[in-house]
N, C-alpha and C positions, 0 to 999 in steps of 0.2 A: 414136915420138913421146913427147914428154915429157908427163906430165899432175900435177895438182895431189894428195900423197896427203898431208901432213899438217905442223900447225903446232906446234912443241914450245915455251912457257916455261917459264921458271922461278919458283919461288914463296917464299913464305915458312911459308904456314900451306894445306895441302891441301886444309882443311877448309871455313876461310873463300872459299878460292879456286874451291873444286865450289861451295858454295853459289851463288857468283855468278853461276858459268857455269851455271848448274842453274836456279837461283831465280830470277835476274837477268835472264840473256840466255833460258831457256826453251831452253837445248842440251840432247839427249839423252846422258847418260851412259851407254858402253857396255862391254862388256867390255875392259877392260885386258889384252890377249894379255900383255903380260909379266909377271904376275901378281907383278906388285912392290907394299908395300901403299902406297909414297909418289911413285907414277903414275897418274892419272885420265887416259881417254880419254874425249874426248866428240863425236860426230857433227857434221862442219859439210855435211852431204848429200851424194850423191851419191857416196860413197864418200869423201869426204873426211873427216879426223879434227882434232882439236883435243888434244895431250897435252900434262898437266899435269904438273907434277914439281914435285915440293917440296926445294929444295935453298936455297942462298944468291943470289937475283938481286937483294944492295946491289953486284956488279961488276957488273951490267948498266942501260946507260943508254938512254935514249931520248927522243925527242920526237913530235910529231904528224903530223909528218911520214913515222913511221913506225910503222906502223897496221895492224892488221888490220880489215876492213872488210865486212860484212854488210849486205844486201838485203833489203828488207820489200814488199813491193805497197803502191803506192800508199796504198788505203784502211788501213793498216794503218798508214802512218808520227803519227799524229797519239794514237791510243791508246799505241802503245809508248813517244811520247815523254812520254805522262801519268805512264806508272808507272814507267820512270826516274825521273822526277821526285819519286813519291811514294817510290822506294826510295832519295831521298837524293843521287841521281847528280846530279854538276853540267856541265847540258852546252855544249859548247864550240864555236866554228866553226872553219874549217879553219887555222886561225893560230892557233888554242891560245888565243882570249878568249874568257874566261866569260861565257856567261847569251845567246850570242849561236848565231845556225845560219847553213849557207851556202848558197846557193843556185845552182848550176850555171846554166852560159847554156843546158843545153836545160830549165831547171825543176826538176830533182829537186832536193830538199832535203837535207841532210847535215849529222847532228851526230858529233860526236867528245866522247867523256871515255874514263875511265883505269879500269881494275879494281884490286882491293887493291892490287896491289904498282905501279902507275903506268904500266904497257900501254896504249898509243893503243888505242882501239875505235872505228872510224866505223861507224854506221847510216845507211842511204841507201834512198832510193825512193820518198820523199811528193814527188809533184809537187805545184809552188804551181796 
């Protein structure tokens, strides 16, 4: 059986890009096994990873529709979307319009914005 072991982009600046996953989203940075210095790994649980690579992604496009998407408890969706906010993040509903969030027909709430280089990110888990 197949299982989920890890998600590779591309970047422009390593540096700016760890901070965010670091600073921003609050992912553990962990050892980089390929001990290359323009790769960042970072923990998305459970065994699962997040690698960073600093290379050229102005060839790679994307929209909202295609997303990596992260999970908060409930109580925890209305802080985290404070301090996006205070770090500047402008957040989006699931159509890609600003200043707005989405709410699923079972309640859960869900916003989308972009990291440096223009990556969908959805956070989801604050029931209304």
């Amino acid at each position: 059986m197949l299982t989920f072991d890890h998600y590779t982009i591309t970047v422009k600046n390593i540096e700016i890009s760890t901070r965010f996953y670091a600073d921003i989203l609050g992912l553990t940075e962990i050892e980089n096994r390929t001990r290359k210095p323009y790769i960042r790994w970072f923990s998305m649980g459970k065994g699962s990873e997040l690698h960073v690579v600093e290379g050229n992604p102005e060839i790679i496009s994307t929209n909202v529709r295609v997303h990596l998407a992260l999970r908060l408890k409930p109580d925890e969706f209305d802080g985290f979307m404070e301090h996006l906010t205070k770090e500047g993040i402008i957040l989006h509903n699931s159509k890609g319009e600003p200043n707005k969030i989405t709410v699923r027909a079972d309640g859960v709430r869900q916003v989308y914005f972009t990291d440096p280089d223009g990556y969908w990110i959805e956070i989801n888990g604050g029931e209304i």
